[in-house]
NUVO-202263 format. One record per residue (C-alpha): x, y, z; residue number from 1. Coordinates in steps of 0.02 Angstrom, whole numbers. Example, Ala and Ser with C-alpha at 12.3 -4.5 7.8 and 13.67 -1.06 7.14 Angstrom:
2
<r <615,-225,390>,1>,
<r <684,-53,357>,2>,
***
This chain:
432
<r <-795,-395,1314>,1>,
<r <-742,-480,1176>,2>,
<r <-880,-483,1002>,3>,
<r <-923,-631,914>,4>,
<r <-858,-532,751>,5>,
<r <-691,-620,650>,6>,
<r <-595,-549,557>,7>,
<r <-457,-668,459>,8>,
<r <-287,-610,451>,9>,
<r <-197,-685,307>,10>,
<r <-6,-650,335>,11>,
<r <176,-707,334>,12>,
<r <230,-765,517>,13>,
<r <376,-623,530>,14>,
<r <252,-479,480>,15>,
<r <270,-301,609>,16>,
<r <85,-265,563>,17>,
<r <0,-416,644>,18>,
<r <61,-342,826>,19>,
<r <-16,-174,772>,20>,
<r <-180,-276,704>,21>,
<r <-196,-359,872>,22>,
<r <-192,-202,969>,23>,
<r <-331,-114,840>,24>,
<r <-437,-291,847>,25>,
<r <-431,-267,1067>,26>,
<r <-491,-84,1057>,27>,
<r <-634,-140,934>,28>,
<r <-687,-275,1031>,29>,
<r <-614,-383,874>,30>,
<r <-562,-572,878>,31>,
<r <-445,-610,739>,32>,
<r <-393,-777,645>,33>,
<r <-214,-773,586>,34>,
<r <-188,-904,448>,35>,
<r <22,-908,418>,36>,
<r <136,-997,329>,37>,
<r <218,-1100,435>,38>,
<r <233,-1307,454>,39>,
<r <69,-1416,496>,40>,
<r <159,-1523,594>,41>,
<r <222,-1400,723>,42>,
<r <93,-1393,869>,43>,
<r <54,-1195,867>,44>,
<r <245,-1136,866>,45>,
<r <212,-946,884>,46>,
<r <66,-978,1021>,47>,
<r <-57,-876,922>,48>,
<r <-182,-1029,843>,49>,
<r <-163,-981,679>,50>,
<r <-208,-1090,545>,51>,
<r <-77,-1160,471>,52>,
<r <-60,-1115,284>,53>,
<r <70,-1139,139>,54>,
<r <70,-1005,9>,55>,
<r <139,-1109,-138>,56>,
<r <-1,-1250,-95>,57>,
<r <-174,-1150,-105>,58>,
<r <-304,-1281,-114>,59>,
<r <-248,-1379,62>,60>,
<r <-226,-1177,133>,61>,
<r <-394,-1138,66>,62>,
<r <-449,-1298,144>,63>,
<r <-379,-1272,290>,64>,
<r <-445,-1111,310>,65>,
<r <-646,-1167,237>,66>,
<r <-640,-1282,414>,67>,
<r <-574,-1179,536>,68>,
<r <-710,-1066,461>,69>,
<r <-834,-1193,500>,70>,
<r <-813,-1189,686>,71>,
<r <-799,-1012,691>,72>,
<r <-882,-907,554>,73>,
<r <-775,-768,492>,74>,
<r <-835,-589,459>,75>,
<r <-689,-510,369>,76>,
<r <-534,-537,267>,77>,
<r <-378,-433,257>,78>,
<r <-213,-477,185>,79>,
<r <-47,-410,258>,80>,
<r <127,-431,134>,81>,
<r <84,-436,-29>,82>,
<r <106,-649,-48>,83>,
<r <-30,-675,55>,84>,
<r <-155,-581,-64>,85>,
<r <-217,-716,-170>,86>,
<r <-237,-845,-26>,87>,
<r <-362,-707,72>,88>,
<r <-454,-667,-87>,89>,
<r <-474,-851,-120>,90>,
<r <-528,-861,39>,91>,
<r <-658,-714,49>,92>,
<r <-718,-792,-116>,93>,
<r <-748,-963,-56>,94>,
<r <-806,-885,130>,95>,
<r <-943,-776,43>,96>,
<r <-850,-615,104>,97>,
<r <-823,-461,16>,98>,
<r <-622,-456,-62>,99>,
<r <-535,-427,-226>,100>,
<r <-548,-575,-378>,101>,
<r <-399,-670,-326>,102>,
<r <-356,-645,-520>,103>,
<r <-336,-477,-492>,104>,
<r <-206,-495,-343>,105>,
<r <-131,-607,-453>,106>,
<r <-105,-468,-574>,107>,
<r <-56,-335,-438>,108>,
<r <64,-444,-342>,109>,
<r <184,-489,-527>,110>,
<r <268,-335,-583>,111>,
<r <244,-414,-775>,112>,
<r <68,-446,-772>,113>,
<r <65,-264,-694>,114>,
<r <146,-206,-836>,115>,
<r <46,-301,-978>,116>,
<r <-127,-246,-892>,117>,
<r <-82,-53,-880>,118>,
<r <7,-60,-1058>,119>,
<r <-161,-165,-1139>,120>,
<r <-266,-22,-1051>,121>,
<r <-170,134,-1137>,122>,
<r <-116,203,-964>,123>,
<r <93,288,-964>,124>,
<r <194,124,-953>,125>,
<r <403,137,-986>,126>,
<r <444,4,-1114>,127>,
<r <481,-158,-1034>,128>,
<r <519,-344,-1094>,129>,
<r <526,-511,-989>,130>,
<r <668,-616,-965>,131>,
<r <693,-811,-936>,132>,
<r <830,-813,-782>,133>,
<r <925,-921,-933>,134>,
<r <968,-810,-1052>,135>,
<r <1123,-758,-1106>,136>,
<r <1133,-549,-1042>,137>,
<r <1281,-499,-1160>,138>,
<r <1189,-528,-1323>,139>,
<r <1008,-451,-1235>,140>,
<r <1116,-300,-1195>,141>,
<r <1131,-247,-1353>,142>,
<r <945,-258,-1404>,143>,
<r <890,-115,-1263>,144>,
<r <892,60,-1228>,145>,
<r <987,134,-1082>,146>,
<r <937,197,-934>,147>,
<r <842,36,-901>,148>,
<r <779,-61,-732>,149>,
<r <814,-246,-714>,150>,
<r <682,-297,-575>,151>,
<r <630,-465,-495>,152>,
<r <446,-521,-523>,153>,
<r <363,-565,-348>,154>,
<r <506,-491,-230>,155>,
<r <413,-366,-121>,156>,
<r <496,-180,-94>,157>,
<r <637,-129,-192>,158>,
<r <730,-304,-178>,159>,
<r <825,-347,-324>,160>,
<r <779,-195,-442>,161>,
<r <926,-114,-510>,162>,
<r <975,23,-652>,163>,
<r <1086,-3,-795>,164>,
<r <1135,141,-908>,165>,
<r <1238,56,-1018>,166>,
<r <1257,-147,-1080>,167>,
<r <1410,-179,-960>,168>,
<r <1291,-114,-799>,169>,
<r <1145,-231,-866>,170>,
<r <1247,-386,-872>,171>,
<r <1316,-349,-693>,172>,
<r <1138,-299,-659>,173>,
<r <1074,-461,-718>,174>,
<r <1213,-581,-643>,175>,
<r <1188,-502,-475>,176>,
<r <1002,-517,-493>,177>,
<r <1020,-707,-553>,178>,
<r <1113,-762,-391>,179>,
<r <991,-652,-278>,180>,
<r <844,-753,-370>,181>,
<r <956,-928,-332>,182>,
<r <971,-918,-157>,183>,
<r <887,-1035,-54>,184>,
<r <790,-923,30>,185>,
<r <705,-849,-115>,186>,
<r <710,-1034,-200>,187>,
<r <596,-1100,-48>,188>,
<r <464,-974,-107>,189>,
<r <424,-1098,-214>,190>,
<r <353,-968,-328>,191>,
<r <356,-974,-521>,192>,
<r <377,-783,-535>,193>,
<r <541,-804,-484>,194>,
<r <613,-908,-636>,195>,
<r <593,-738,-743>,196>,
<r <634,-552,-736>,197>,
<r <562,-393,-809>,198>,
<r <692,-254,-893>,199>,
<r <598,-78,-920>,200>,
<r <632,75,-960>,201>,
<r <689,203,-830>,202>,
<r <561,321,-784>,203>,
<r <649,503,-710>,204>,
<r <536,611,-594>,205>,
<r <474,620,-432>,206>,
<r <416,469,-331>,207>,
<r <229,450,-226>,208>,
<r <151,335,-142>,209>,
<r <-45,312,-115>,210>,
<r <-125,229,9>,211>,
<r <-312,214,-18>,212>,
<r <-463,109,3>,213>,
<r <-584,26,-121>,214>,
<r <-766,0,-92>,215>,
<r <-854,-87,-202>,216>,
<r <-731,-39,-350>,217>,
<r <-711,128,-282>,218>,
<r <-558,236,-233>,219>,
<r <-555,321,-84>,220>,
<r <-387,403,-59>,221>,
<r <-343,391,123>,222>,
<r <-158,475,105>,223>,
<r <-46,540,-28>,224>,
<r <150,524,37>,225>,
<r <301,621,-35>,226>,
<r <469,538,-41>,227>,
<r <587,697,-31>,228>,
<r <734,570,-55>,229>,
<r <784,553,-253>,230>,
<r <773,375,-310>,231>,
<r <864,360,-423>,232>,
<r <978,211,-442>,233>,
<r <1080,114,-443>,234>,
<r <959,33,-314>,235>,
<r <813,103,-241>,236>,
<r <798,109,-29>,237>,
<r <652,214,38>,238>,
<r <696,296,159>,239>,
<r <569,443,212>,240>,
<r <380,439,159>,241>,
<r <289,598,221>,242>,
<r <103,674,217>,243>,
<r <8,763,147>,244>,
<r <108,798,-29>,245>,
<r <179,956,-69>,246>,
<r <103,967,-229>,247>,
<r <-27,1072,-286>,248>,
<r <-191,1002,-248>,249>,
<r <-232,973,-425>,250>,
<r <-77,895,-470>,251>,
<r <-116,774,-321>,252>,
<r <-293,750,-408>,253>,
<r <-184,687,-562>,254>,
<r <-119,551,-447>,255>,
<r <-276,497,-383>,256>,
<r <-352,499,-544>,257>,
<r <-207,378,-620>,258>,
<r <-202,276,-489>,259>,
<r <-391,259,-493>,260>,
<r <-387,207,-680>,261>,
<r <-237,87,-636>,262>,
<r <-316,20,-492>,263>,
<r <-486,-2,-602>,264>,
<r <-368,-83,-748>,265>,
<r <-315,-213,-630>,266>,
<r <-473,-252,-582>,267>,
<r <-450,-236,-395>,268>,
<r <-624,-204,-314>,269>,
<r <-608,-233,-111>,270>,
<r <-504,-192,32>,271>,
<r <-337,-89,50>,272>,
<r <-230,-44,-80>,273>,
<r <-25,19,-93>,274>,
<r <6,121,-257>,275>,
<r <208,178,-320>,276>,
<r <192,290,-442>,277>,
<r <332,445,-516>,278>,
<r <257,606,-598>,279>,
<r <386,635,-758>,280>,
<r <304,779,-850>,281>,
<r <135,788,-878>,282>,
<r <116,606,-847>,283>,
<r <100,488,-709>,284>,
<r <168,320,-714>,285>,
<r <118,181,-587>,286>,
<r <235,63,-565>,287>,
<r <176,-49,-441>,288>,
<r <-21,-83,-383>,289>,
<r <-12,-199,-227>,290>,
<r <-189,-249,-140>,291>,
<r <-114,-244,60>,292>,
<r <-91,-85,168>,293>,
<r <58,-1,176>,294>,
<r <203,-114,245>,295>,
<r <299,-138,406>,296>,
<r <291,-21,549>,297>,
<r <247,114,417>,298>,
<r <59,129,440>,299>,
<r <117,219,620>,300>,
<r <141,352,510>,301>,
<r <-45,374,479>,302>,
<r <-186,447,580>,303>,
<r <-360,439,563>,304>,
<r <-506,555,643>,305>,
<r <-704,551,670>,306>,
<r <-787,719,663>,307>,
<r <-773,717,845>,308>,
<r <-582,700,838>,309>,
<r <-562,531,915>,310>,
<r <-429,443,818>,311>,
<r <-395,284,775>,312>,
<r <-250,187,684>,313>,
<r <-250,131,493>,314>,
<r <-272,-52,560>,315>,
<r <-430,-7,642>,316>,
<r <-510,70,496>,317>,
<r <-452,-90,398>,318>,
<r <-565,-181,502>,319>,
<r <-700,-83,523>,320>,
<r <-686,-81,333>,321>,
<r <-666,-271,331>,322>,
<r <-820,-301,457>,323>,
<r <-948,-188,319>,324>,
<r <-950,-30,442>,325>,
<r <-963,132,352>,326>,
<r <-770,231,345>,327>,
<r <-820,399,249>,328>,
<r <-832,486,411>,329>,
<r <-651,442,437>,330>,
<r <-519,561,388>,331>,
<r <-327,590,410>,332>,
<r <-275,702,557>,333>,
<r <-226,873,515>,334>,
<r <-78,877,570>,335>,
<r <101,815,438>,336>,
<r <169,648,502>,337>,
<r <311,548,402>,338>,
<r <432,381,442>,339>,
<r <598,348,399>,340>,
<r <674,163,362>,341>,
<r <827,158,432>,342>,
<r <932,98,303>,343>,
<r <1073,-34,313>,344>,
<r <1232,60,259>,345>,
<r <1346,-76,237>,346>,
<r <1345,-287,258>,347>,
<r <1404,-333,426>,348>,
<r <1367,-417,586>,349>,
<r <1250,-292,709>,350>,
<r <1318,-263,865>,351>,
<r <1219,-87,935>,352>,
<r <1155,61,909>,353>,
<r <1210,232,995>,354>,
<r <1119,385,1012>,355>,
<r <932,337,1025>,356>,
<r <903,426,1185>,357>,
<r <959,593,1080>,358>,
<r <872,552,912>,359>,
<r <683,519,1006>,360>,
<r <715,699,1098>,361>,
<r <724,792,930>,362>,
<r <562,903,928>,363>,
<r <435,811,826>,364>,
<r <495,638,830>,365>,
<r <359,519,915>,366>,
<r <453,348,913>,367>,
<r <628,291,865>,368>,
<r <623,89,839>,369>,
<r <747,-18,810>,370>,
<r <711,-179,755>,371>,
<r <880,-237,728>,372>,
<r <929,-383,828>,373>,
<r <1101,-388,922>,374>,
<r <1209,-522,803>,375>,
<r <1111,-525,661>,376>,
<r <1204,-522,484>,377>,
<r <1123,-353,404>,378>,
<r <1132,-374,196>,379>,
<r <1085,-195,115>,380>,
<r <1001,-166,-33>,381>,
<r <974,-243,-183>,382>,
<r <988,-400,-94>,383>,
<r <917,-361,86>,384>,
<r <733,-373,125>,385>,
<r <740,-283,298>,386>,
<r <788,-118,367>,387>,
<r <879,-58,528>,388>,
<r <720,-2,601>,389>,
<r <603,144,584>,390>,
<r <587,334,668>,391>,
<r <418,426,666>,392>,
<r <393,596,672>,393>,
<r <241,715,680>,394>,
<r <243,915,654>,395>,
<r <136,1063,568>,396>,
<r <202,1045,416>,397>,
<r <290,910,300>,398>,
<r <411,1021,291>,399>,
<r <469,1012,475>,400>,
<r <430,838,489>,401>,
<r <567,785,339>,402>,
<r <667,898,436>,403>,
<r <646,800,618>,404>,
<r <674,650,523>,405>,
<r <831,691,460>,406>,
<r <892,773,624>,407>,
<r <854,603,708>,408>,
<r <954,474,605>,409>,
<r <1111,602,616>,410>,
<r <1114,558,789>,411>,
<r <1110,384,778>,412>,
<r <1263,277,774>,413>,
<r <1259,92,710>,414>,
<r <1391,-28,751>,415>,
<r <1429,-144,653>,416>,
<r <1560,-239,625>,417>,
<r <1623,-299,452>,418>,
<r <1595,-476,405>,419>,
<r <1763,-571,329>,420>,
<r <1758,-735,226>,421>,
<r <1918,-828,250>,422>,
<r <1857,-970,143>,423>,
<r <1696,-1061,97>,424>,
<r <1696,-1161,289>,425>,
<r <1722,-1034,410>,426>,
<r <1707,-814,424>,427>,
<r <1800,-686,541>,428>,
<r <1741,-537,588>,429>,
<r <1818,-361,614>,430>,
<r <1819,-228,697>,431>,
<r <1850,-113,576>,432>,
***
């Protein structure tokens, strides 16, 4: 029987997670409100009665969400994708609900205003400068110190960041950034972040990720992830996340305690919350704070138990969290899970993939997903936004699981077949 509790689900209309939401949101007994961005004149195009919402307009989305509201009180706000975080604090805000100042999602979701905040609150920050899409690269080159990271402002993942170590690789850097930041799809964003571009400082060391939980300007660190991969440059694909860390347990107490004073800098207060951060030395650097759950298919990765060992997925505890119920009983499963994202080797038109049948029979590996489509034109990084697909693996220790992860994707085979411009008009492909 379905409850009379709400929950609004503030998201982009191509987001993995909102499946997984709706399947947590069934077992609780959940309804949930999507608001999207999508056109208000299409009559319900995806079938799922969301409200209809425009990022780059927020007063008619905040409107639009204040009266569907009206007919059917909402109990709970989460945000999926990190554009959507302003919108759903807005919301919460107007709504009465408990969520983060939309100021400080502001702050989280531009990797600048990241910067200034941490910098301005005497936490480990590389050097780092902004620059207008218009200047001239040659004559910045020489002003900087090499190794340094060219990065978009607002592009979500790794998209668009790329390492120079010299002024010849940070004017290709910046060119190829500049057309990524022209292209129509990033241009109908309509988002301001996007006419400028940060250049840091390259910061060596390994890389973490935290996913944790605040509560009433509290963090509670639900999982600490390894990424056994070096990323290093000259772009940076993820590829495996895996839990628990490696590290000593006080050295992971140094990451919580950063990204606790990060998080606090920030001013983030409510909800879920995504921390990158590298440990060079005897210092911990955050580089990126964003106010959403972990992304994609990813959160399959992570468990969660009661003390009588029922589990439940991350999206459940996100609303539970998001409906006011207690989550302290709540902890992550014992056992060492991880994901891979596939990545996208070369450009090129998909055809298939071979070998899934032997990668999901490698001990340990729980799902192997491909979400891929047959004919679609795959772009790699620093310009792609999207991976092959995802394979999940759980074992005793991280250890084994990095291990079952690799075994897997050795046995895949991707097809895909090489994409040919004969002029601006018209493109050939081969099968080479």
């Amino acid at each position: 029987m379905i409850s009379d509790r709400r929950v609004l689900i503030v998201s982009t209309t191509t987001g993995y997670q909102t499946r997984s939401f709706g399947e947590a949101a069934e077992r609780l007994g959940v309804r949930l409100v999507f608001a999207t961005d999508r056109c208000h004149h299409l009559a319900d195009p995806w079938r799922d009665a969301a409200v209809p919402i425009r990022f780059h307009d927020e007063e008619a989305s905040l409107q639009a969400i204040i009266e569907a509201a009206r007919s059917e009180p909402l109990h709970g706000v989460i945000a999926v994708g990190d554009r959507p975080t302003r919108i759903a604090a807005l919301a919460a805000e107007a709504l009465g609900l408990p969520g983060n100042q939309p100021s400080a999602t502001e702050i989280s979701r531009n990797k600048l205003a990241t910067r200034e905040r941490l910098s301005s609150s005497g936490l480990p920050t590389p050097w780092f400068r902004a620059i207008s899409l218009d200047v001239e690269p040659g004559a910045l080159a020489r002003e900087l110190s090499f190794p340094a990271v060219v990065k978009p402002l607002a592009l979500s993942g790794s998209r668009g960041v790329i390492r120079a170590n010299n002024p010849a690789e940070f004017v290709a850097a910046f060119e190829r950034l500049r057309r990524l930041l022209s292209e129509r799809s990033v241009r109908a964003m309509r988002d301001a972040a996007n006419e400028n571009v940060i250049v840091e400082g390259f910061v060596p060391g390994q890389e973490f990720a935290l996913e944790g939980l605040m509560e009433q300007g509290r963090l509670r660190p639900l999982a600490l992830f390894d990424k056994p991969d070096p990323l290093d440059g000259p772009f940076f694909e993820e590829t495996i996340y895996v839990t628990p860390s490696a590290l000593p347990v006080a050295r992971q107490q140094d990451i919580h305690d950063a990204v606790g004073r990060a998080v606090g800098a920030i001013g983030l207060q409510h909800g879920p919350v995504h921390v990158e951060c590298r440990v060079n030395g005897n210092d911990v650097v955050v580089l990126e704070v964003a106010a959403r759950p972990i992304g994609g298919l990813c959160a399959k990765a992570l468990r969660f138990q009661n003390g009588q060992g029922e589990g439940m997925s991350l999206e459940e505890l996100l609303l539970r969290h998001a409906l006011g119920e207690g989550t302290d009983h709540l902890a992550r499963e014992s056992s060492a899970s991880g994901v891979m994202m596939i990545p996208i080797p070369s450009r090129g038109i998909y055809r298939r993939v071979e070998g899934t049948d032997a990668a999901a029979a490698v001990p340990g590996i729980e799902d192997v997903r491909i979400t891929a489509k047959p004919d679609q034109i795959l772009v790699p990084l620093p310009e792609g936004a999207s991976y092959l697909g995802f394979i999940f693996a759980r074992r005793e220790t991280s250890d084994e699981v990095v291990c079952a992860l690799r075994s897997a994707h050795e046995k895949l085979k991707f097809v895909i077949e090489r994409e040919l411009t004969v002029n601006s008009e018209s493109k050939v492909m081969s099968n080479e």
